[in-house]
C-alpha positions, 0 to 999 in steps of 0.5 A: 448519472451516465457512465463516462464514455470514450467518444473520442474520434479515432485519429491516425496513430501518425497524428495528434494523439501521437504527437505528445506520446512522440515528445515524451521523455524516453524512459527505459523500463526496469526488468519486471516493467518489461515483463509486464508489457511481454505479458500484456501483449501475449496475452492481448494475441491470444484471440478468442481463448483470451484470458482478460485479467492479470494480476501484478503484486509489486510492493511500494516503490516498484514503479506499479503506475509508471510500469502500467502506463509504460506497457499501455503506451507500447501496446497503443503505439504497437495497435493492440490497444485504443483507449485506457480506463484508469480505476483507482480509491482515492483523488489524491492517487487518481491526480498521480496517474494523471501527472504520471500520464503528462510526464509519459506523454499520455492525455488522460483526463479525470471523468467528470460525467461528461465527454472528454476531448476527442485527443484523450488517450483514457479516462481516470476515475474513482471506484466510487464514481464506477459505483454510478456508472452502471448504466449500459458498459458499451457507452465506454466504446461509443463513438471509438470505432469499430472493434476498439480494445481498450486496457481497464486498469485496476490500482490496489484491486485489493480493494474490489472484494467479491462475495459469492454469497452476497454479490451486491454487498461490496459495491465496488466489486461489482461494479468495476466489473459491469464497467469493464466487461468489455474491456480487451484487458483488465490489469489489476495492480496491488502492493499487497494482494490480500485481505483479511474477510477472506473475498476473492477479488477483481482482476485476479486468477484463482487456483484450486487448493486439493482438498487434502492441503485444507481447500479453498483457493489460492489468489495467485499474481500473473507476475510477483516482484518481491520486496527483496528483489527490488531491494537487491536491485537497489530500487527501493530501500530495505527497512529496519525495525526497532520495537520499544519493549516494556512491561504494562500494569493493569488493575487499579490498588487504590481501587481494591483491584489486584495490580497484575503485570504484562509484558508488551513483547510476549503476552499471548492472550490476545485480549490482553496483548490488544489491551497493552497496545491500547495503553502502550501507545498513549502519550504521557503514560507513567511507562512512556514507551509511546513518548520512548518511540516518538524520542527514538524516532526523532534521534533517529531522523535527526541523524538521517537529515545530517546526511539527507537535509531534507529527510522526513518522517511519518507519525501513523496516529490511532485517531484526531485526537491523538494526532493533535496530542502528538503534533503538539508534542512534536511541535513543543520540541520544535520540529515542524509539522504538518497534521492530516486527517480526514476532517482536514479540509486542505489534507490534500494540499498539505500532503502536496506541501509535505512533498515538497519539502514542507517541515520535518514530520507529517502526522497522519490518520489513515491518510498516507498509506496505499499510493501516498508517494513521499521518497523525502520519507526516511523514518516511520513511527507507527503508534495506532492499535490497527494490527492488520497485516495489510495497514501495517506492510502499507505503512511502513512501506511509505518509507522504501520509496527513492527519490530522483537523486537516488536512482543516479547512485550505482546499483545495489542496495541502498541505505536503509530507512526505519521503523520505530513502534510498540513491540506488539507480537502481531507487529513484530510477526508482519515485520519479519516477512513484510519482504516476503511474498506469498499467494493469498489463500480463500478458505473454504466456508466452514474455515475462517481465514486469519485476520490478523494474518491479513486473510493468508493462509495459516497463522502468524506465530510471531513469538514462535522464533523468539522463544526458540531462540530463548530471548527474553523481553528486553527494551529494544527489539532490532529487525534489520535487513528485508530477511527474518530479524535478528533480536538484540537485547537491551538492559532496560524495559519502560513501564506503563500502567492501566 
């Protein structure tokens, strides 16, 4: 398949691919969006010793896609840039760069393999469709003009992994950059800026670590906007967590096997705190601590709908099947849901629905994380035995977005939304910094990064605080506000049994 191309016909500025831009809607950029096109353009004017990449970390709810799309619309209207290639994971994140474009006044077009219109500003298209394009990259310029500088846009570049050792084994990595090479600029954008293989990534600039701070290097963002400034600001909503602790039983009497107890919030084998996880979030478990979030959780969203009518929550399931039982479970209680996974053929017109204002709850798997953008969404529980950092930050954060009606209200902290799951140590060790940002460390070869930390630097020692302090396992674990959690003690622990 050939690569997609820019044969558009350059026109005047004055003229038809101005005349949309002209019309938009005036939209005056928050203080890190200004940053950012102060960024873009200095670095646009540095010539021949031009650093192309620049990454931007900015949690969900920052404005990553308008922001981008703001600074790409001043640098074209200023003439330092022609044309604009949009990289994005998924259709559904692509379709809302495409309606981000039509409310900013921009025409972009979804590629589709053949030549767009000739009034296009930029192409959108997925790293699976770059995958295909690797013909000769320069087709992207035919037709646009003499030294044309187009913007090659990188959103969640987390996902570009590059592998020194094996370059051709993470396909989308590479083939971003054959893509983009020559592009004037290659903006990478990420909520969470790390992975847990320890692979550098695209659009990124790395620091060397001295060999005597352990090696390796830091993956360091060109502008980091922190979860806790946009929460002071009043842009996004800060997050609290409450953990359902209780104790598991493993072994089986009646078998001959010796019944042994552990406790969900302070068991430090790893083996077994993944094997408390597994059996803490079944449904019509003996010790109900999954049936206990789902109950709190349901409170907890019917309190928040007094105030906000149309209000929803997030249920983030382990598989198909275990989204049924809970969409089941919800649905015998009443409330109105609607189920997506991958198998789902109309997921994407449900997540639309869900949007809209379509029931009380949306079950997922693996389908409302990175770019899923829902502000209705208040409350989150998260019942699933995934356990990396970045899964975990990328759901709950579903939860910090604010709608239109919101961002009229006076600036400062808004009301907070919540998170309810199993008291997992790992869990637990993510919530309390998931408002704090820090560089993603690549350790050298004969290190193995932590993958349970998300690929940063060091270890998470999520009970190291929790011990200091002398709390014991009690059945509500409270996190709240975006700084380190304060836990509070409860009078009960459910029990569940294996």
């Amino acid at each position: 398949m050939a690569p997609p191309s820019f044969d558009l016909g350059l026109r005047p500025r004055s003229n038809p691919l101005g005349e949309s831009v002209a019309a938009a809607p005036t939209i005056e950029p928050r203080q890190w969006q200004r940053q950012l096109i102060e960024l873009m353009r200095r670095r646009l004017r540095q010539g021949p010793a031009l650093e192309k990449d620049v990454l931007v970390h900015a949690g969900p709810g920052a404005g990553k896609t308008i922001g981008a799309l703001l600074g790409f619309r001043r640098l074209w209207q200023e003439g330092h840039l022609d044309r604009v290639l949009i990289c994005c994971h998924r259709t559904t994140i692509a379709n809302q760069w495409l309606e981000t474009g039509r409310r900013l006044g921009l025409i972009l077009e979804p590629w589709q393999g053949c030549t767009p219109q000739d009034t296009c500003h930029g192409l959108v298209l997925s790293y699976q469709a770059a995958t295909r394009a690797q013909g000769d990259p320069t087709a992207l310029l035919a037709g646009a003009g003499q030294g044309a500088r187009w913007l090659a846009i990188a959103d969640e570049v987390h996902h570009l992994g590059l592998d020194p050792d094996e370059p051709e084994s993470s396909a989308w990595g590479p083939a971003f950059i054959r893509l983009t090479e020559p592009a004037a600029l290659r903006l990478g954008l990420s909520g969470t800026p790390f992975r847990a293989d320890n692979l550098a990534f695209c659009a990124a600039r790395r620091q060397p670590i001295p060999a005597e701070e352990g090696g390796g290097e830091h993956i360091v963002p060109d502008l980091s906007i922190e979860p806790r400034q946009l929460i002071e600001a009043g842009d996004v909503r800060p997050l609290e967590f409450r953990f359902q602790d209780g104790w598991v039983e493993h072994g089986r009497p009646q078998d001959g096997v010796e019944r042994e107890q552990s406790p969900l919030s302070a068991e430090s084998r790893e083996s077994w705190r993944a094997r408390n996880l597994r059996r803490a979030i079944r449904l019509g478990d003996g010790g109900g601590i999954a049936l206990r979030v789902l109950l709190q959780a349901r409170s907890r969203l019917a309190w928040v709908r007094q105030r906000e009518p149309d209000a929803g929550g997030l249920v983030v399931a382990r598989d198909i099947m275990h989204a049924r039982q809970i969409t089941a479970l919800l649905v015998e209680q009443g409330d109105r849901v609607q189920l997506v996974h991958s198998q789902e053929l109309e997921a994407e017109a449900l997540l639309k629905a869900f949007r809209a204002g379509a029931g009380e709850w949306l079950v997922s798997v693996d389908m409302c994380s990175e770019g899923f953008d829902a502000p209705r969404l208040r409350v989150v529980a998260y019942l699933t035995t995934v356990v990396t950092r970045s899964r975990f930050v990328q759901a709950i954060t579903r939860a910090v977005r604010v709608g239109e009606s919101s961002q009229v209200c006076p600036a400062g902290p808004l009301p907070p939304s919540y998170v309810f799951a199993p008291a997992d140590p790992l869990l637990m060790g993510y919530a309390r910094g998931w408002s704090l940002s820090e560089p993603y460390r690549i350790s050298p070869p004969r290190l193995t990064a932590n993958a349970d930390a998300g690929g940063w630097g060091g270890t998470v020692d999520p009970l190291a605080s929790w011990q200091a302090l002398g709390v014991r396992s009690s059945g509500v674990i409270q996190v709240r506000g975006p700084q380190l959690p304060k836990l509070s003690k409860s009078s009960s622990m459910p029990r569940t049994h294996e």
